[in-house]
C-alpha positions as CSV (number, residue, x, y, z in Angstrom):
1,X,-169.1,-179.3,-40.5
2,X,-167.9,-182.9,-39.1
3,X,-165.1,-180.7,-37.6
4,X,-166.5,-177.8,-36.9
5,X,-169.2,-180.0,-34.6
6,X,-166.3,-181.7,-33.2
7,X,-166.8,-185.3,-34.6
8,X,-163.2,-185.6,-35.9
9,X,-161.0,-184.3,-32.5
10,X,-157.9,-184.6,-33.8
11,X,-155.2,-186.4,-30.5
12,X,-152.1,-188.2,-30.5
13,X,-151.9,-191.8,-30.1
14,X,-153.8,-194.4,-31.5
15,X,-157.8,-194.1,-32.3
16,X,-160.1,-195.9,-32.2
17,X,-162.5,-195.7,-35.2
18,X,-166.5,-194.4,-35.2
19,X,-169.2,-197.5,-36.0
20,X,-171.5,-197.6,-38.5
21,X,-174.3,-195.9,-35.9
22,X,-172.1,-192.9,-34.8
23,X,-171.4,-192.1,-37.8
24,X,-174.9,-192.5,-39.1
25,X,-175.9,-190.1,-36.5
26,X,-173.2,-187.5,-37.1
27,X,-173.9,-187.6,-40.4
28,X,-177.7,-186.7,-39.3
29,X,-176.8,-184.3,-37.1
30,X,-174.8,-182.5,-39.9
31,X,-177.0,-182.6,-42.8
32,X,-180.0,-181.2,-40.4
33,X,-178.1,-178.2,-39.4
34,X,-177.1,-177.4,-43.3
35,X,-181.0,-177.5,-44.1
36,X,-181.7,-174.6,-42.2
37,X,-178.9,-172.8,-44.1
38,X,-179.0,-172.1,-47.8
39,X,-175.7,-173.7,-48.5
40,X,-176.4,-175.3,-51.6
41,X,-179.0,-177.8,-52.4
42,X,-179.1,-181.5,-50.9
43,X,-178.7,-184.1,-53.3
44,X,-182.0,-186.5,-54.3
45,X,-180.8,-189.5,-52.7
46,X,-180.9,-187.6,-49.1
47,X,-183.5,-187.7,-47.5
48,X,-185.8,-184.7,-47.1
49,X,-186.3,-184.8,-43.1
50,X,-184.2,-186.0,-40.1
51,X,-185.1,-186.6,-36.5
52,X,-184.6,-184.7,-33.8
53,X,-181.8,-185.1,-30.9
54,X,-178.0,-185.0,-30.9
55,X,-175.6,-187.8,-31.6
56,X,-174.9,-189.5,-29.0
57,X,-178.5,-189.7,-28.2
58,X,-179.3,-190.8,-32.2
59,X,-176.4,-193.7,-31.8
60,X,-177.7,-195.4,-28.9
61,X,-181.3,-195.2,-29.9
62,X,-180.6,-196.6,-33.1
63,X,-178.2,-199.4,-31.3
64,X,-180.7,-200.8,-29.2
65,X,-183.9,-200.3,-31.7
66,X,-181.9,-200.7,-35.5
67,X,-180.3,-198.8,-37.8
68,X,-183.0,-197.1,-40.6
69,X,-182.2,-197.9,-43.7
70,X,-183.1,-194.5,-44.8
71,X,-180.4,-192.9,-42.8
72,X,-177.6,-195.7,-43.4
73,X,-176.0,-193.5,-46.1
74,X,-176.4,-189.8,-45.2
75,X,-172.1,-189.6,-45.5
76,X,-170.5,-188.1,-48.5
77,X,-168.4,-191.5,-49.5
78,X,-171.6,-193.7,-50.1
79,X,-171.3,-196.9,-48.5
80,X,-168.0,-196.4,-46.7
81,X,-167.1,-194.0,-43.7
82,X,-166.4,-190.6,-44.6
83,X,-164.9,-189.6,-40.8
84,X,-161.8,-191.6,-40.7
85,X,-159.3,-190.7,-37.4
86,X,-156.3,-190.5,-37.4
87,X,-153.3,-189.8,-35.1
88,X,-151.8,-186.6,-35.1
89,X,-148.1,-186.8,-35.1
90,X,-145.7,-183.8,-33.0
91,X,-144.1,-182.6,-35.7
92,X,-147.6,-181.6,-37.2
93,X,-147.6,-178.6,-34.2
94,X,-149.9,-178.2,-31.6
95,X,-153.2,-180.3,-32.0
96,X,-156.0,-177.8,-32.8
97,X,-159.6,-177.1,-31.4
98,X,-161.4,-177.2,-34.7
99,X,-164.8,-177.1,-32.5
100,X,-163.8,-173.9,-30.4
101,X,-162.6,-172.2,-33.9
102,X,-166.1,-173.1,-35.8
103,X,-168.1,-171.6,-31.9
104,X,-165.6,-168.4,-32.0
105,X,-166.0,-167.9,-35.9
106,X,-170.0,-168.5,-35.7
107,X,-170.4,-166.3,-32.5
108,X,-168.2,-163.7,-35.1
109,X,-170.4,-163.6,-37.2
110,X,-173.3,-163.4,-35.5
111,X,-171.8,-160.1,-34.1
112,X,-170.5,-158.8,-36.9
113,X,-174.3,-159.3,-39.1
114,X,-176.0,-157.4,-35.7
115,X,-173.1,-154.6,-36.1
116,X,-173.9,-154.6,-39.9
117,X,-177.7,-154.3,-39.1
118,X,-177.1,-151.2,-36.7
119,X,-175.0,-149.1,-39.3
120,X,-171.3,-149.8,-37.3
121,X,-169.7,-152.1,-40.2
122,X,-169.6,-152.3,-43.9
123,X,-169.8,-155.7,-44.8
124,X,-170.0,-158.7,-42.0
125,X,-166.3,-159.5,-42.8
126,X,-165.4,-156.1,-41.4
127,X,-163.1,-154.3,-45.0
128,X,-163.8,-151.2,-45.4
129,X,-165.3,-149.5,-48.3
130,X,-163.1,-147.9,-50.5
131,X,-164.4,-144.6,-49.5
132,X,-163.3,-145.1,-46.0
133,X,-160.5,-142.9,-44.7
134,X,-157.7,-145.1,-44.0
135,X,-157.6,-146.1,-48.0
136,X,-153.9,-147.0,-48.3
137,X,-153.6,-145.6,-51.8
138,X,-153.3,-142.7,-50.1
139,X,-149.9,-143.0,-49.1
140,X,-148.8,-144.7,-52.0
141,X,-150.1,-141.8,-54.5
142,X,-150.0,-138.2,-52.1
143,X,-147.2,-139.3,-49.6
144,X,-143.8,-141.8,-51.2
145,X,-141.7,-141.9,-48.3
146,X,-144.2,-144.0,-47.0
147,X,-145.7,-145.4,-50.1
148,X,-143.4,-148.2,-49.9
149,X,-144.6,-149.5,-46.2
150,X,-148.0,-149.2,-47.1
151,X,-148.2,-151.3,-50.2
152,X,-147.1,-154.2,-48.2
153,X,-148.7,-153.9,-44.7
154,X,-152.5,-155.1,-44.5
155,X,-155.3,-153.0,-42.5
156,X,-157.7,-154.9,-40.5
157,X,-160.5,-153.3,-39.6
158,X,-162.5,-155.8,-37.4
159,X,-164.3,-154.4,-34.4
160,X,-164.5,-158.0,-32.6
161,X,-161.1,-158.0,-32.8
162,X,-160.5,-154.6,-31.5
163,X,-162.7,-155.3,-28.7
164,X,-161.1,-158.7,-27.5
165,X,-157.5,-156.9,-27.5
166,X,-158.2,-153.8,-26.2
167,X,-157.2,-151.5,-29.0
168,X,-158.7,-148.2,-28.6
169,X,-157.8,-146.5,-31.6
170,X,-155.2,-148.5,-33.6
171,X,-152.7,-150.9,-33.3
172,X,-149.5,-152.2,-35.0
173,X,-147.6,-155.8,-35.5
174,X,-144.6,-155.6,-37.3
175,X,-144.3,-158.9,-37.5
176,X,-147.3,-159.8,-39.3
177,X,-147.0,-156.5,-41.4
178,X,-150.9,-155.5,-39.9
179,X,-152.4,-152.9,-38.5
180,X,-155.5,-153.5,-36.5
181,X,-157.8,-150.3,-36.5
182,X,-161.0,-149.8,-34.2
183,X,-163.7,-149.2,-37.4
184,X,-166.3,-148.1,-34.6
185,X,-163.8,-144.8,-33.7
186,X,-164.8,-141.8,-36.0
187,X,-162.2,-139.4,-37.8
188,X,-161.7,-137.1,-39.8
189,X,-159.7,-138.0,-43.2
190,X,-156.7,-136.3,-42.1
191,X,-156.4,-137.5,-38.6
192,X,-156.7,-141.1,-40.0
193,X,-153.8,-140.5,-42.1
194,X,-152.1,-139.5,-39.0
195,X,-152.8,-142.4,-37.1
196,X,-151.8,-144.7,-39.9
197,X,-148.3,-143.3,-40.3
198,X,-147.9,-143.3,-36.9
199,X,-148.2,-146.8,-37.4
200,X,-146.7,-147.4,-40.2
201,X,-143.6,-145.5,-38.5
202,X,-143.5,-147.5,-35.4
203,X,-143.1,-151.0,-37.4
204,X,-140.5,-149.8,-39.8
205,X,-137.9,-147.8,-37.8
206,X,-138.3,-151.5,-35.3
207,X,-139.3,-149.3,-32.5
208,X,-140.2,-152.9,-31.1
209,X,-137.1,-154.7,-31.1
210,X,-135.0,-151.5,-30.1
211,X,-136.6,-151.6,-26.5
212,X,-134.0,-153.8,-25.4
213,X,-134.5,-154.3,-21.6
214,X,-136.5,-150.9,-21.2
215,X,-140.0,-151.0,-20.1
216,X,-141.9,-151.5,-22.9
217,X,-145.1,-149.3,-22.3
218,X,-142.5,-146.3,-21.2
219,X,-140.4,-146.8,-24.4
220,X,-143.6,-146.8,-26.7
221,X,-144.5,-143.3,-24.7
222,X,-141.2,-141.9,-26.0
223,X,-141.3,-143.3,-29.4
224,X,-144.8,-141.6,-29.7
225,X,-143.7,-138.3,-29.1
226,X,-141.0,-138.5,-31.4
227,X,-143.3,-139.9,-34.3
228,X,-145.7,-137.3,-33.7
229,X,-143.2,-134.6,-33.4
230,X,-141.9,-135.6,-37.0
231,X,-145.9,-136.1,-38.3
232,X,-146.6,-132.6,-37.1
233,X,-143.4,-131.2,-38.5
234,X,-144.1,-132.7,-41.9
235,X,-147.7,-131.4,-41.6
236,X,-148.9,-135.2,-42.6
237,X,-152.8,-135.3,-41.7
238,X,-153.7,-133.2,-38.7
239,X,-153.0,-134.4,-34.8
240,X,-155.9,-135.9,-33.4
241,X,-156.5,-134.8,-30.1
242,X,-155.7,-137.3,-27.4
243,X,-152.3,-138.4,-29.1
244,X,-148.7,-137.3,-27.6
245,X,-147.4,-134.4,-28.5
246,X,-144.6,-132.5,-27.2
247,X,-142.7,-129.3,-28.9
248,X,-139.4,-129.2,-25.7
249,X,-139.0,-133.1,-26.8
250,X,-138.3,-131.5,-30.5
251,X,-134.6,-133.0,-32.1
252,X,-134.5,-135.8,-29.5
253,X,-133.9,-139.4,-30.3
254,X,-136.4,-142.1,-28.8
255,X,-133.8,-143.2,-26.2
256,X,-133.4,-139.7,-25.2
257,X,-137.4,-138.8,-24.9
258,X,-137.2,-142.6,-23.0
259,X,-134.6,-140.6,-20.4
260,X,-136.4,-138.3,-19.7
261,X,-140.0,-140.0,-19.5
262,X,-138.5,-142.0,-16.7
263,X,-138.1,-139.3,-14.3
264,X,-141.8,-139.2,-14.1
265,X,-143.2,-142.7,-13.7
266,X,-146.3,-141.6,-11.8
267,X,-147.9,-139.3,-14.9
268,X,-146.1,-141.5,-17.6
269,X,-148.1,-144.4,-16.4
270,X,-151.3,-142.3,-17.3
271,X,-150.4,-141.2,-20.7
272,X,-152.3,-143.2,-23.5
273,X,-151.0,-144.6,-26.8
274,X,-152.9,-145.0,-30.3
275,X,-154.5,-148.6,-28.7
276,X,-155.3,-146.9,-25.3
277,X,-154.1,-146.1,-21.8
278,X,-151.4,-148.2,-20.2
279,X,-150.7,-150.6,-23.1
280,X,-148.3,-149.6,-26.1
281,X,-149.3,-149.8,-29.6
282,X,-146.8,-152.1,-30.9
283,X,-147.5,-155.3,-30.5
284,X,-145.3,-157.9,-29.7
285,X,-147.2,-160.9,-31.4
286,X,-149.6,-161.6,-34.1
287,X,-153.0,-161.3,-32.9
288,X,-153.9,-163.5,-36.3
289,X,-152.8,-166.9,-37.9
290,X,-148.8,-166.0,-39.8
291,X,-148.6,-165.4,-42.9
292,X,-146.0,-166.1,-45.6
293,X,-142.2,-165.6,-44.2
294,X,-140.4,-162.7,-45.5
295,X,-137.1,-161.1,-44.1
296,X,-138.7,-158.1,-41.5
297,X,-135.5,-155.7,-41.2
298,X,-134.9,-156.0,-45.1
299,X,-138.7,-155.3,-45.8
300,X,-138.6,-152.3,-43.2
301,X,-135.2,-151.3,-44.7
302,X,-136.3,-151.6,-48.3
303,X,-139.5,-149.4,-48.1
304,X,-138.1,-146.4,-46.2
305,X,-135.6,-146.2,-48.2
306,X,-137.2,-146.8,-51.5
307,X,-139.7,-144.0,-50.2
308,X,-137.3,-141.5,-49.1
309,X,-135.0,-141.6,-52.3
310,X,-138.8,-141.4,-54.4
311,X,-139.6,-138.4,-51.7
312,X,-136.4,-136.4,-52.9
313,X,-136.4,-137.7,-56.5
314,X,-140.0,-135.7,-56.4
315,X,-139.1,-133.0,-54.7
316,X,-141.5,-133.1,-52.0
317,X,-140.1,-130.6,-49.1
318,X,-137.8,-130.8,-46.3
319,X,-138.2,-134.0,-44.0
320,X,-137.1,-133.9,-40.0
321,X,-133.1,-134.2,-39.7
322,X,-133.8,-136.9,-37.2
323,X,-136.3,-138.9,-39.4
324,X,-133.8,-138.7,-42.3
325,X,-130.6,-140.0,-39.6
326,X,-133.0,-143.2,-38.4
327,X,-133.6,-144.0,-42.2
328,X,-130.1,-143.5,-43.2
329,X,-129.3,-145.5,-40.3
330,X,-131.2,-148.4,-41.7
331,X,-129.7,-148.2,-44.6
332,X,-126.8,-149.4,-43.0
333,X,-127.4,-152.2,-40.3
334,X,-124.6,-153.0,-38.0
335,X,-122.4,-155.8,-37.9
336,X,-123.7,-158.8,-37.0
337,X,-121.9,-160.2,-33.0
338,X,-119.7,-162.7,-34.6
339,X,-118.1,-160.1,-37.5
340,X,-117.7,-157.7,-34.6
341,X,-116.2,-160.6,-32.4
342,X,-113.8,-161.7,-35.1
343,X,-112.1,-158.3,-35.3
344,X,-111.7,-158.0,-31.7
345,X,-109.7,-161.4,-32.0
346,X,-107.9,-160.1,-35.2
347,X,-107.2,-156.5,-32.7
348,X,-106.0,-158.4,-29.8
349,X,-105.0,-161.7,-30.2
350,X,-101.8,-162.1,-31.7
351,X,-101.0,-164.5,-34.6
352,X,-98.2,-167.3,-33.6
353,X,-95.6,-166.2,-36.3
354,X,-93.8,-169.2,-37.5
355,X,-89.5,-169.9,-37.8
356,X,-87.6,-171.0,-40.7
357,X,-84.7,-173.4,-39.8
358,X,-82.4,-176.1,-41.3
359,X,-82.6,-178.0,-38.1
360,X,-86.2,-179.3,-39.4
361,X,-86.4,-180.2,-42.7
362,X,-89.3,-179.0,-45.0
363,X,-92.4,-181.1,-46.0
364,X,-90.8,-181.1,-49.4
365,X,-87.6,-182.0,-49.0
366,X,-87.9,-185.4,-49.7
367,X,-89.0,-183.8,-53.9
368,X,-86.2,-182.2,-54.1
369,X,-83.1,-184.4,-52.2
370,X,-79.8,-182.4,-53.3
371,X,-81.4,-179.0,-52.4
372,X,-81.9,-178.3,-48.6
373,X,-84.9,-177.0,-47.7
374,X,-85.5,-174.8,-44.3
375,X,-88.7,-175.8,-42.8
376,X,-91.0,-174.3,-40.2
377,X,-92.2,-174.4,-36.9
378,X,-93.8,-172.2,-34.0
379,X,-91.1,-172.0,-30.9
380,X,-92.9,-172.4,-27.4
381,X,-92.6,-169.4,-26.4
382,X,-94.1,-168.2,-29.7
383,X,-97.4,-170.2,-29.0
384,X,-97.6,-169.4,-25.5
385,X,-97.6,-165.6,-26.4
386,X,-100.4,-166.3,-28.4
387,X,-103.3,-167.1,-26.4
388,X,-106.4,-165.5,-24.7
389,X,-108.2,-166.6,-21.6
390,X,-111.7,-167.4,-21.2
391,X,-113.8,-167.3,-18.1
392,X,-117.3,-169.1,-18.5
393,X,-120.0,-169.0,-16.4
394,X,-121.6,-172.8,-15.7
395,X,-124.6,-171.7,-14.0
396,X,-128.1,-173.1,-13.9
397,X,-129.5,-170.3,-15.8
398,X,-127.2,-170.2,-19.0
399,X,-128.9,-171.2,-21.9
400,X,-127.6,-174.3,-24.0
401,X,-128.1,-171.8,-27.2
402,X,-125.9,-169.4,-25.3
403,X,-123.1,-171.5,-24.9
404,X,-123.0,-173.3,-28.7
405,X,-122.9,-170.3,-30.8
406,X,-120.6,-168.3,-28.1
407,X,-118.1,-171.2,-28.0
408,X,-118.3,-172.4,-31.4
409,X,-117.6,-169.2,-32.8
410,X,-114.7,-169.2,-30.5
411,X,-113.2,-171.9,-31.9
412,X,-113.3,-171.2,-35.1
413,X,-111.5,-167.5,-35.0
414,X,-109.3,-169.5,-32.7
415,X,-108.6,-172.0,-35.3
416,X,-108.4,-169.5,-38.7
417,X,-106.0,-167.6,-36.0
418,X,-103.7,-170.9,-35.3
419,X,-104.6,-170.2,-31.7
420,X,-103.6,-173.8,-30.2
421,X,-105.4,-173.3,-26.7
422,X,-107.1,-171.1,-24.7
423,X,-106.6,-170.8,-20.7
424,X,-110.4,-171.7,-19.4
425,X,-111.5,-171.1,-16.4
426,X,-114.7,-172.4,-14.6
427,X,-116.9,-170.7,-12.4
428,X,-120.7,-171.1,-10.2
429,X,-120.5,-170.8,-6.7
430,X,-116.3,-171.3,-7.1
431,X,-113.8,-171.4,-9.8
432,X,-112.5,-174.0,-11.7
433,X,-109.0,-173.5,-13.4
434,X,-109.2,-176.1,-16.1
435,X,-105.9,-175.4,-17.7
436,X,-104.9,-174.9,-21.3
437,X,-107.4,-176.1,-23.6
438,X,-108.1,-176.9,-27.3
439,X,-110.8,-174.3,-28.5
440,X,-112.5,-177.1,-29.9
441,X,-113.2,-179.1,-26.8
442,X,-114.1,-176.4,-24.7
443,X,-117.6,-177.5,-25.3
444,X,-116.9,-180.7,-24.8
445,X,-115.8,-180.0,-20.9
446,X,-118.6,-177.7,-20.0
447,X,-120.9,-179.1,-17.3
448,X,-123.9,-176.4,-16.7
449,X,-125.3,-176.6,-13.3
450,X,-126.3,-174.8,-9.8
451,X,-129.7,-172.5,-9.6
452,X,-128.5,-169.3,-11.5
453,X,-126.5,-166.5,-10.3
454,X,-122.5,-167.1,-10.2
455,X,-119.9,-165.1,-9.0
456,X,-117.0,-164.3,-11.7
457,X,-114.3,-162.3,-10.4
458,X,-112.4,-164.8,-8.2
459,X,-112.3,-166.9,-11.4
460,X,-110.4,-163.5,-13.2
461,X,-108.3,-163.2,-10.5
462,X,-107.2,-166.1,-10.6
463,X,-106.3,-166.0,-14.6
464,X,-104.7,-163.3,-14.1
465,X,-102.3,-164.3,-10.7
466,X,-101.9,-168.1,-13.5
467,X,-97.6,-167.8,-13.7
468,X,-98.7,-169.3,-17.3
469,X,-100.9,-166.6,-18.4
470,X,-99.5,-163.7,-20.3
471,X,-100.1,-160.5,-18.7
472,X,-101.3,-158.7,-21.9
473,X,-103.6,-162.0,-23.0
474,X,-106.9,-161.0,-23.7
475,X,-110.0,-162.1,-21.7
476,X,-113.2,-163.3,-22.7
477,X,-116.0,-163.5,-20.1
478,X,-118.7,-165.3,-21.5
479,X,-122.2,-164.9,-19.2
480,X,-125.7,-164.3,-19.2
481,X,-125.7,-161.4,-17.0
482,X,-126.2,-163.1,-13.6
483,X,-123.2,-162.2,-12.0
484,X,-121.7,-160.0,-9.5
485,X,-119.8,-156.5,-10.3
486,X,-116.5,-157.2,-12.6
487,X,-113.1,-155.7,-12.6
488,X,-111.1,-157.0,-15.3
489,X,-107.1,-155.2,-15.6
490,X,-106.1,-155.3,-19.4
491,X,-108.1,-156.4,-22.7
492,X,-111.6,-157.8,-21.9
493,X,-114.7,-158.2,-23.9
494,X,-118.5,-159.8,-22.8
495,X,-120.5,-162.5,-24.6
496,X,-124.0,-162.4,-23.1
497,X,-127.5,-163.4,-24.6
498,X,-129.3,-160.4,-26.7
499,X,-131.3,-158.4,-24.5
500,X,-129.9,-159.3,-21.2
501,X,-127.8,-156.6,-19.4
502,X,-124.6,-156.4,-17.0
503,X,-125.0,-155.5,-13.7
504,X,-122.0,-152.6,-14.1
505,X,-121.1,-150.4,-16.7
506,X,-118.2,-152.3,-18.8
507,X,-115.2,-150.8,-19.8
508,X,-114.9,-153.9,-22.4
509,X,-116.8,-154.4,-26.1
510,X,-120.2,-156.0,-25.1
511,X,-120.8,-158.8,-27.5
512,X,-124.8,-159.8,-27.5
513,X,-125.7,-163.3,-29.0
514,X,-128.6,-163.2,-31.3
């Protein structure tokens, strides 16, 4: 309660400790509000009454006029403070508002026992009965394929919640393996089994993270009508009425649907999802405290296809040929960007292959004097064959992240490859030819500055017009997408940031930086 009333603010920096009135008078203040509660019962020594007022008012009264005795040792640590401050250090996180959380918890509960009083909740914590609807055994004992998601994701049925987010219906965070549901909506059985693997769906085919730089609310339309297309196909629970359904949009993928949505921004926009008009149902944060940290793609991956290999073990019917691709697809993630970037290197960038000759002893010649050894060595020509150019864009708005992982991972293909140096070239609002460099202190020579925005093709032109510069060298442009319109001649690829996009169609691999 000393928190919840605010007595212990937690702050950085130093504090400055309570006296012996304040915190006589929080003490007060405390024990009064818990008599009107039945939390408990007080102990003997307490005494049976306290006086009115708060406690700021309480401490200066009892600073001018005296301290009671009676009230000297209302605390819990007998003759000694129990409120001690203390400072609250950065790498604690943020500093909390324990006094807001104890109003917005107590004002909670207030609703919730005025909802229970009027018939619209169970129990004042909001759970269901387990007679209501959206039991979860119900998937896990009538329905395997998605048995698997819904032993581990948790329902929250909390009408304060609902309310303060806006969810109409239902909601889902795949993050937080929840889904929120409006207990004040009514259902039948089988639409509620709808709804929920509609849900369920969303979060474990990542229907979240696969938006990529489309609108969101537009790509949550699409992904609706294909998740309801499969529901209704499968005949799981019946198709309440409100929800987006479709029979043309049959067979289509959610990028496809998202195509063709597009046309039509004026009537998409008034199309409603699960949580309600003009806001998608997946969420893209936690709308409570984090749990526990678990590994979301292999959860996701692990349940569908746990569920669908239990689904045809049992024999339960046909599935949708394109529910069965996106699991299967699951099943096997792609590469990651730096195993997909090390096999362009191994594709295109040549390995220095070395000499043998007597003109330069061997490092072991010296073990074996009377025997002549032929040693090794790479000819200049050799090394200069084997080389790639880089063209990096030092513009205000490239991340620091960005340009570690892009340019470490470049050196160290470069290195495994015996790749000596790479030709690097510069560019914001001009290009800087910088010459041969070691891959390794690339980074070192990389000074990030202007506004954002840089123009990249004189800095390819001029690699490629270099006399030095191999004509069949590969070229990395490394960017965040900020650029102007590219034409790169020969072997090219992109490193950009994950979810940014080029302003062209490339002709080159895309590499995105997670």
């Amino acid at each position: 309660m000393h928190l919840g009333f605010g007595h212990l603010p937690a702050a950085p920096g130093a504090r400055e400790q309570p006296d012996r009135y304040d915190l006589a008078a929080r003490c007060v203040v405390v024990n009064r509000f818990l008599l009107g509660f039945p939390v408990g019962t007080a102990p003997e020594e307490l005494p049976v009454s306290y006086p009115d007022g708060d406690e700021e008012r309480l401490a200066a009264r009892w600073r001018a006029h005296g301290l009671p005795a009676a009230y000297e040792r209302c605390g819990t640590a007998g003759p000694g403070p129990d409120q001690v401050l203390v400072e609250w250090l950065r790498r604690w996180g943020p500093v909390p508002d324990r006094q807001l959380a104890f109003a917005t918890a107590l004002t909670r509960t207030v609703s919730a026992a005025l909802d229970l009083a009027g018939g619209r909740l169970d129990s004042l914590d909001g759970e269901r009965l387990p007679r209501r609807p959206w039991e979860r055994a119900l998937f896990v004992s009538s329905y395997p394929l998605l048995g698997g998601i819904a032993a581990g994701i948790t329902l929250v049925a909390d009408a304060e919640l609902a309310r303060a987010h806006g969810i109409r219906i239902a909601a889902v965070d795949p993050g937080a393996g929840e889904i929120y549901v409006n207990p004040l909506r009514t259902f039948e059985d089988e639409e509620w089994r709808f709804i929920l693997a509609h849900e369920m769906l969303h979060a474990a085919l990542r229907h979240g993270d696969r938006c990529g730089t489309r609108d969101p609310y537009l790509f949550n339309i699409a992904c609706d009508y294909v998740v309801n297309g499969w529901l209704v196909e499968m005949q799981v629970g019946t198709l309440p009425e409100g929800l987006l359904h479709d029979p043309e949009l049959a067979g289509l993928s959610a990028e496809e649907v998202y195509d063709r949505v597009a046309g039509d921004l004026r009537r998409m926009r008034r199309l409603a999802t699960p949580r309600g008009k003009g806001a998608g149902d997946v969420l893209g944060g936690p709308l409570r405290p984090a749990g526990d940290y678990v590994d979301l793609d292999e959860f996701y991956r692990r349940g569908l296809s746990r569920g669908l290999d239990l689904h045809q073990a049992q024999r339960r019917g046909f599935l949708p040929g394109g529910l069965v691709a996106e699991i299967r697809a699951l099943s096997h993630p792609p590469l990651p960007w730096d195993a997909r970037l090390a096999r362009w290197f191994d594709e295109f960038v040549p390995r220095p292959e070395p000499v043998r000759t007597y003109a330069r002893p061997a490092r072991r010649q010296a073990s074996t004097p009377g025997i002549p050894r032929a040693g090794r060595y790479f000819p200049p020509e050799e090394v200069a064959r084997c080389t790639f150019g880089v063209v990096l864009d030092t513009s205000g708005s490239m991340g620091v992240t960005l340009l570690g992982k892009a340019l470490g991972a470049i050196a160290s293909y470069a290195e495994s490859r015996d790749v000596p140096a790479a030709r690097v070239v510069f560019c914001d609002a001009a290009p800087y030819d910088a010459g041969y460099l070691p891959v390794t202190e690339i980074a070192g020579r990389v000074r990030v500055h202007g506004r954002g925005g840089t123009v990249l093709q004189p800095g390819i032109d001029l690699l490629r017009r270099a006399e030095d510069f191999p004509a069949t060298a590969p070229v990395l442009v490394i960017t965040d997408g900020w650029c102007d319109v590219l034409r790169v001649r020969g072997e090219h690829a992109y490193l950009i940031p994950r979810g940014s996009r080029l302003p062209f169609t490339p002709r080159g691999p895309v590499f995105e930086v997670s």
